[in-house]
C-alpha positions as CSV (number, residue, x, y, z in Angstrom):
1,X,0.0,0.0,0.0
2,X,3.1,2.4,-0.1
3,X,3.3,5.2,-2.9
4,X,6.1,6.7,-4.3
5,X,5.7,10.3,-6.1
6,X,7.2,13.2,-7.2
7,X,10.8,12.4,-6.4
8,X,14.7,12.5,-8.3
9,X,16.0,8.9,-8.1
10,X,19.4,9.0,-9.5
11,X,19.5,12.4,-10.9
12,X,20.4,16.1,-8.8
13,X,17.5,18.4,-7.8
14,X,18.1,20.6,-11.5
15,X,16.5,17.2,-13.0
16,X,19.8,16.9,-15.1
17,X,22.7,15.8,-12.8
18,X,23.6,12.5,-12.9
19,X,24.1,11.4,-9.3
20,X,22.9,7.9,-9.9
21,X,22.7,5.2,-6.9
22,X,25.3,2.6,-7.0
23,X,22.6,-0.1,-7.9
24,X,18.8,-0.2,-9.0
25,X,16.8,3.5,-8.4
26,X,13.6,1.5,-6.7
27,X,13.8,-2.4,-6.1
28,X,10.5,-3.9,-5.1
29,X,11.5,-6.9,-3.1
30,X,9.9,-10.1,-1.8
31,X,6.5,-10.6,-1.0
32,X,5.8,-6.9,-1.2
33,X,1.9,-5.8,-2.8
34,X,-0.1,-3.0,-4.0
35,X,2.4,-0.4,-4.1
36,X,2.3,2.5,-6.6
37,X,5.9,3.9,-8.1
38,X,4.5,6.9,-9.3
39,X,3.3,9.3,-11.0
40,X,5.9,12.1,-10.9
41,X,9.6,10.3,-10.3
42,X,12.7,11.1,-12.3
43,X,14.3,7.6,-12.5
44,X,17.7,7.8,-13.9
45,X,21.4,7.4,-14.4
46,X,21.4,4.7,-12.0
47,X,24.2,1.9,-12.0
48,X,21.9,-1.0,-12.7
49,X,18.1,-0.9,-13.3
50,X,16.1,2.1,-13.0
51,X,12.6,-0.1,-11.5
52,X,13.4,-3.6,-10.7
53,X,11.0,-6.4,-9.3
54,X,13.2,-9.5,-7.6
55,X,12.3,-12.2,-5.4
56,X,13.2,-13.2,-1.8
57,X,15.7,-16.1,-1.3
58,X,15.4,-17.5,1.7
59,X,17.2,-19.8,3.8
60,X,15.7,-23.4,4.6
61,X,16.8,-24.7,8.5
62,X,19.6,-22.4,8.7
63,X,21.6,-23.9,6.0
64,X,23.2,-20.6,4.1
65,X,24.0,-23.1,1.4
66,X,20.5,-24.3,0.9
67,X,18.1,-21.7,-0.2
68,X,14.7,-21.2,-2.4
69,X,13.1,-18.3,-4.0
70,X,9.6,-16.6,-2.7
71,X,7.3,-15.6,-5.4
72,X,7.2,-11.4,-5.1
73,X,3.8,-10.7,-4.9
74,X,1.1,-9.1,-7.4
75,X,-0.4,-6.1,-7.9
76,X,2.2,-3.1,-8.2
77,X,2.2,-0.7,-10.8
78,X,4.7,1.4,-11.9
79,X,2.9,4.6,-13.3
80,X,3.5,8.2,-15.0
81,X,7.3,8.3,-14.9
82,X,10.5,9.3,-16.7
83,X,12.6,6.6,-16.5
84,X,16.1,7.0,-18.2
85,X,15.9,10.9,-18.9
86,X,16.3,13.6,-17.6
87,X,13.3,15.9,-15.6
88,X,11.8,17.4,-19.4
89,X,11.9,14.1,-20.8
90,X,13.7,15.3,-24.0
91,X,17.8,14.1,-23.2
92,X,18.9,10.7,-22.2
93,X,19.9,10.3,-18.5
94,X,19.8,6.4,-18.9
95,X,19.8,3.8,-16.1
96,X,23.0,1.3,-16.7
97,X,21.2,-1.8,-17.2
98,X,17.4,-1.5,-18.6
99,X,14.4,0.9,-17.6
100,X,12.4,-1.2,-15.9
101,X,13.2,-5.2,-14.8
102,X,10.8,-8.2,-13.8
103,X,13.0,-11.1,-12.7
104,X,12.1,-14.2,-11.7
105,X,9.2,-15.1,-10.2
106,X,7.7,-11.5,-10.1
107,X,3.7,-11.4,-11.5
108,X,0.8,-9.4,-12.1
109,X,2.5,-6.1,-12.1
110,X,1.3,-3.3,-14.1
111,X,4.1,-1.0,-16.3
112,X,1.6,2.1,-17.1
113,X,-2.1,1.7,-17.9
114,X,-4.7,3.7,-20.2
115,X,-4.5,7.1,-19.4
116,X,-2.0,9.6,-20.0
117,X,-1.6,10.3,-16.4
118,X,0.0,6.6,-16.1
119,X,2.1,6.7,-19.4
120,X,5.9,6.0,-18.3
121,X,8.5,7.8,-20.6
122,X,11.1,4.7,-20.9
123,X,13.9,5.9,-22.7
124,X,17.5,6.1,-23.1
125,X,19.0,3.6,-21.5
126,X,21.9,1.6,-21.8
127,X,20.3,-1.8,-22.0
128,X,16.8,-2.5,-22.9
129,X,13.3,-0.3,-21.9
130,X,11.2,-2.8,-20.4
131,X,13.3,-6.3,-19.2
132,X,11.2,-9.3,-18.3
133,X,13.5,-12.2,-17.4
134,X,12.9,-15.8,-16.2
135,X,11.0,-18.4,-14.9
136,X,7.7,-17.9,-13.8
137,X,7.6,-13.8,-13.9
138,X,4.6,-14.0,-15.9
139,X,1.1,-12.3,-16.4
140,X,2.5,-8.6,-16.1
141,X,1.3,-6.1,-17.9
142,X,3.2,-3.2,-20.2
143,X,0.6,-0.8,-21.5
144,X,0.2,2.9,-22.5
145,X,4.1,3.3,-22.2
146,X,6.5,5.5,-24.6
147,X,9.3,3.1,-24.9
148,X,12.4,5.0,-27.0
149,X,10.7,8.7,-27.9
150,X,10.5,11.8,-26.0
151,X,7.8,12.8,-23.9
152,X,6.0,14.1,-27.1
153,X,6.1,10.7,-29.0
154,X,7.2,12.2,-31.9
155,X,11.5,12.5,-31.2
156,X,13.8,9.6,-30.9
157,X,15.1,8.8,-27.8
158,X,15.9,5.1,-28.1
159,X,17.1,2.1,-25.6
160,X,20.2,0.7,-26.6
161,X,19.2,-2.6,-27.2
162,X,15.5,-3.8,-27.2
163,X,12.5,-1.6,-26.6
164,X,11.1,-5.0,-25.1
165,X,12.8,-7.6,-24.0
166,X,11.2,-11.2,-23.1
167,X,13.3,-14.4,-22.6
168,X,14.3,-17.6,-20.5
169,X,10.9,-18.6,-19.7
170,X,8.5,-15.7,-19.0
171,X,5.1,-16.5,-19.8
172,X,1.5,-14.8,-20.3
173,X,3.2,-11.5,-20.2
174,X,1.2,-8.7,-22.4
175,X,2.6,-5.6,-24.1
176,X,-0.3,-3.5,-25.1
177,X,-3.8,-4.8,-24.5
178,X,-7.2,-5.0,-26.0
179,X,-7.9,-1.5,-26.8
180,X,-5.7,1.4,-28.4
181,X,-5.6,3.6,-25.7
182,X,-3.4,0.3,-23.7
183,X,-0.7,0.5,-26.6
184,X,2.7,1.1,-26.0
185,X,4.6,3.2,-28.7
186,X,7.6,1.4,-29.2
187,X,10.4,2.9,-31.3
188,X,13.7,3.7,-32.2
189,X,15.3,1.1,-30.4
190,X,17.6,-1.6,-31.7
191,X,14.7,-4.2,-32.3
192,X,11.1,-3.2,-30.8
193,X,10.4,-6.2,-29.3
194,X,12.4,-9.4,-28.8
195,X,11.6,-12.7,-27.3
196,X,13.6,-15.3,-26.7
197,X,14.4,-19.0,-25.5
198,X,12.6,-22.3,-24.8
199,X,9.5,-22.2,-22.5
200,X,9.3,-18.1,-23.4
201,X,5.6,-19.0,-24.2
202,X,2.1,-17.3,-24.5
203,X,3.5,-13.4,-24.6
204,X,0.8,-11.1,-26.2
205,X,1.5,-8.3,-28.3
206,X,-1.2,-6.5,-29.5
207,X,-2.3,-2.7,-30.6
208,X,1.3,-1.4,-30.0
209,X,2.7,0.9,-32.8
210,X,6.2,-0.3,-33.1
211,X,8.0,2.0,-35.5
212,X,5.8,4.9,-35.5
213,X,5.1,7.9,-33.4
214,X,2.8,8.3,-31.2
215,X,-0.4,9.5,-34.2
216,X,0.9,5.9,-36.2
217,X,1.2,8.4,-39.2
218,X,5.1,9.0,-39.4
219,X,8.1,6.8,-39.2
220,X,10.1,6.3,-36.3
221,X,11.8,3.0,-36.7
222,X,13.6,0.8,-35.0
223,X,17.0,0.0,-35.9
224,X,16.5,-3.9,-36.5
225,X,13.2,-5.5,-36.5
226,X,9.6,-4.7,-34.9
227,X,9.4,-7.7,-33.5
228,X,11.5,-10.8,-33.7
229,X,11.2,-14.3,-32.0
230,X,14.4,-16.3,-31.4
231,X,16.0,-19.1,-29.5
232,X,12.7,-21.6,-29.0
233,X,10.3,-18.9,-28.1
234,X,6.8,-21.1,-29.3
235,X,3.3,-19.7,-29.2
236,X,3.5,-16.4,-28.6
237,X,0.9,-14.0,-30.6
238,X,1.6,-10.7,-32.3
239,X,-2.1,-9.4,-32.4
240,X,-4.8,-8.1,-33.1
241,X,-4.4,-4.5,-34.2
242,X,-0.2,-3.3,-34.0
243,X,0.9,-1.3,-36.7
244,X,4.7,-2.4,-37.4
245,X,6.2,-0.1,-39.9
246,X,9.2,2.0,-41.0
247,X,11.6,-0.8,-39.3
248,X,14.9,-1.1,-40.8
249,X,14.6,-4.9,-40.8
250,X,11.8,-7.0,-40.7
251,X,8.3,-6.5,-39.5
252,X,8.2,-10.0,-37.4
253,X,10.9,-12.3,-37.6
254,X,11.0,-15.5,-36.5
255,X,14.0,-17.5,-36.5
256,X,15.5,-20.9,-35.6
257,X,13.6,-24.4,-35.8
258,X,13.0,-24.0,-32.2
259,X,10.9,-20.5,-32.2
260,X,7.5,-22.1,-33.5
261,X,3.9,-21.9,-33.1
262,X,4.0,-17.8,-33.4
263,X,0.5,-16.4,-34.7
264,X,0.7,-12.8,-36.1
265,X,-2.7,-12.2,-36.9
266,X,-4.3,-9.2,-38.1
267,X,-1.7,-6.3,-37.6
268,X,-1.3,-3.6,-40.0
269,X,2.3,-4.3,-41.5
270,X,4.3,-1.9,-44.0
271,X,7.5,-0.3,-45.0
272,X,10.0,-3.4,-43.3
273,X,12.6,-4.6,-45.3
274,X,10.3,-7.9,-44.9
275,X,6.5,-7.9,-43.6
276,X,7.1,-11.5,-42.0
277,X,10.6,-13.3,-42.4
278,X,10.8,-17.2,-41.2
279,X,14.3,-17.4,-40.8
280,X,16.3,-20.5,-40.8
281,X,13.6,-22.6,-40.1
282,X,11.3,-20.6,-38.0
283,X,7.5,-21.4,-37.8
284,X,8.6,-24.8,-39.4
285,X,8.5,-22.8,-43.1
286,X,5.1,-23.0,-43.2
287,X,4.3,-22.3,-46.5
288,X,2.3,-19.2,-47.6
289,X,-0.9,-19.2,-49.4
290,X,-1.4,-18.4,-53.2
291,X,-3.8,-16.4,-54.8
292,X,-5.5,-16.9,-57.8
293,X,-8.4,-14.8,-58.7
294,X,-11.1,-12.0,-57.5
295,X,-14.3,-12.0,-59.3
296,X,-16.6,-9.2,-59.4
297,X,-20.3,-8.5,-57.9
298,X,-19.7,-9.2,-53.9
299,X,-15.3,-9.4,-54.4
300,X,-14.8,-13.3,-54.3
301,X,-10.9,-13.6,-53.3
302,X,-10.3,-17.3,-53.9
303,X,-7.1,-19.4,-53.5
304,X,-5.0,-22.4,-52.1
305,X,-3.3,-22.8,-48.6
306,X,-2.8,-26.0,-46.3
307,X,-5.7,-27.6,-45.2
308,X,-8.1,-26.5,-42.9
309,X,-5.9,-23.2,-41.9
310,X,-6.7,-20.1,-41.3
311,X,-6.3,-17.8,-43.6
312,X,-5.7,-13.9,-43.6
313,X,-6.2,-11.6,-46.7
314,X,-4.5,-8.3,-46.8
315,X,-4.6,-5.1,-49.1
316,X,-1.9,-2.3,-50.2
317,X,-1.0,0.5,-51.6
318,X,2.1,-1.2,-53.1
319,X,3.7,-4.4,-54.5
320,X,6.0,-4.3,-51.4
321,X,4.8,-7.7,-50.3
322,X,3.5,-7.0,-46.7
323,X,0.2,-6.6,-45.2
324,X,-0.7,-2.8,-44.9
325,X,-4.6,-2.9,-44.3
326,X,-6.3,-6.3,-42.5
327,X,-9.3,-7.2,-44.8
328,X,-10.4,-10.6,-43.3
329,X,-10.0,-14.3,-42.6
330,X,-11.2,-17.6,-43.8
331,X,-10.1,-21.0,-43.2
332,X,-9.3,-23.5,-46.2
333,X,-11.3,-26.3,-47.2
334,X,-9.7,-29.7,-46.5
335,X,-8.5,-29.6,-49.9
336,X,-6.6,-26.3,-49.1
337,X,-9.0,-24.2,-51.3
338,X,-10.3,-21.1,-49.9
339,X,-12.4,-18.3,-50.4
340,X,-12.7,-15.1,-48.9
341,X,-15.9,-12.6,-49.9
342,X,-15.4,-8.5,-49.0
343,X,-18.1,-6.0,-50.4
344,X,-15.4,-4.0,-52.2
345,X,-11.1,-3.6,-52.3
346,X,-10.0,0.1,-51.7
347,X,-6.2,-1.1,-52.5
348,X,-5.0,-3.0,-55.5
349,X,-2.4,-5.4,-54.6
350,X,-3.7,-8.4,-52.2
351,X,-1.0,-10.3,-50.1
352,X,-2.1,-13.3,-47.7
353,X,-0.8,-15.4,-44.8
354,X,-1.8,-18.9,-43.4
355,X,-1.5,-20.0,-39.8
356,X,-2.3,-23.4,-38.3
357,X,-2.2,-24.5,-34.4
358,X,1.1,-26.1,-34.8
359,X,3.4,-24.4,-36.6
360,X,2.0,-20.8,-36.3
361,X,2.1,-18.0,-38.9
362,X,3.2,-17.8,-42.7
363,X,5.4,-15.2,-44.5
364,X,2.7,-13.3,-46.9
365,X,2.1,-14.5,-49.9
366,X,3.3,-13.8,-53.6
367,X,1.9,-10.2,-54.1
368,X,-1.7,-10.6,-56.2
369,X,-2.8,-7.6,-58.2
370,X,-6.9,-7.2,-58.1
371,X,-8.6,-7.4,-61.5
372,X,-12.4,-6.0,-60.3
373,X,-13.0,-2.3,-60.0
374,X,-11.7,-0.8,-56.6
375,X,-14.0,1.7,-54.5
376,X,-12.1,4.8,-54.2
């Protein structure tokens, strides 16, 4: 029930000074609930993590070489703070490690919310924004966060490294949320988001703009990819509703054998060097769909995929191959013929993707030009 507001953790009373603590700015330790960091702390130029989240170790019958972890408790939320610049927000005054870190065996904390008044400014430091890390620190929440921009959303102000990192084993953890106002802008980093390693399972991403500011209208790209799954991270979705553009590599990439079962589904993807890359085996190369025809009256979009998958039709402005505007879904006869029926295309070039349970989510199809009228 504790609340901390209003203070300079790591920088001098001009909100500049870099007078950082020797380790994290705020730890919240062991079986600790139902605090509030925030709204109103300068968190920065701290020697190791600007908010971090750990568990208790504790001794069993006195033996100091025998110990186990305690679960932190749920419920604290981190809200309304500049974390890793300095008082105005606009110059880096990064923590050493990453902005904010949930170690293992922390859960059900909250990083932001849906209001303005809880959006974190997490930017500029030397490692990555937002670091979730290990076995069983699952089901926290990242949501309504500027993660690499200034405070307007609109300037660079990037992370070192990831905007969001997930790996060795977090689960159920959700960046963004069900409705725009819980999406995280998430730019100018080296890669937006990355997620990593076996049992790294279940992660949601979903109405983010990754590569964008803060309107979704300009660029603001990350360095590397929007989003890329690596190192046996399986089943993890990337949707509904993210707009990943502008990136100066791919939209989604997933790579290795091991990283499978990854649905991206229904995003608006553009302006990547790739939309959807399945690297060296990732998503088991499940191969993309082909389109064949649209008729006219009601647009009949007709094609093959594998049997019984879902499939996801897409529209655009260009023959760049991605998947700029969502249009619908369908799922493919058991003879892997599909159909999909719109009322009218606004865009002339179609691109698709399939996903099935197992493997997860094709690169988009070979780019298919319309030949029906288009509503303009």
């Amino acid at each position: 029930g504790y609340t901390l507001a209003g203070n300079y953790i790591g920088l001098g009373a001009d909100g500049n000074t870099d007078l950082g603590n020797g380790s994290d700015g705020v730890n919240i330790h062991g079986e600790v609930q139902d605090n509030i960091v925030g709204p109103g702390n300068i968190i920065s130029g701290n020697d190791r993590c600007g908010v971090s989240f750990t568990a208790a170790t504790l001794s069993i019958a006195n033996n100091p070489e025998y110990h186990i972890s305690a679960p932190s408790a749920p419920g604290n939320r981190v809200i309304g703070n500049y974390i890793g610049t300095d008082s105005n927000a606009t110059i880096s005054r990064g923590n050493s490690w990453s902005g904010v870190c949930l170690y293992t065996l922390t859960h059900d904390n909250t990083i932001g919310g849906d209001t303005a008044a809880d959006r974190n400014i997490i930017s500029g430091n030397e490692q990555s924004g937002i670091y979730i890390y290990g076995d069983q620190a699952d089901d926290n929440i990242v949501s309504g966060n500027y993660i690499g921009t200034t405070v307007n959303g609109r300037n660079p102000l990037g992370n070192s490294e990831y905007g969001v990192y997930i790996g060795n084993g977090a689960q159920d953890n959700t960046i963004g949320g069900d409705t725009p106002v819980e999406g995280n802008v998430i730019s100018e980093n080296l890669s937006g988001i990355y997620i990593e390693s076996l049992d790294t399972t279940g992660n949601t991403i979903s109405n983010n703009l990754i590569g964008t500011t803060a309107d979704g209208i300009w660029a603001l790209g990350n360095e590397n990819d929007g989003v890329h799954f690596s190192f046996g991270a399986q089943d993890n979705t990337v949707g509904p509703a993210n707009t990943i553009a502008h990136n100066g590599g791919d939209g989604v990439r997933v790579d290795t054998p091991l990283a499978f079962g990854n649905t991206i589904t229904q995003n608006r993807i553009h302006s990547n060097d790739n939309g959807i890359d399945l690297s060296n085996g990732g998503n088991n190369a499940i191969t993309p769909p082909e389109i064949s025809a649209t008729t006219s009256g009601s647009v009949d979009i007709t094609g093959t995929a594998c049997a019984n998958c879902t499939v996801e039709i897409f529209t655009n402005g260009d023959i760049d191959g991605e998947g700029e505007t969502y249009i619908g879904s369908t799922t493919a006869s058991p003879g892997g013929d599909f159909t999909l029926t719109v009322s009218y295309l606004r865009q002339p070039y179609l691109t698709a993707t399939t996903t099935d349970a197992v493997d997860g989510t094709s690169e988009f199809s070979a780019v298919f030009t319309a030949t029906v009228p288009l509503l303009y």
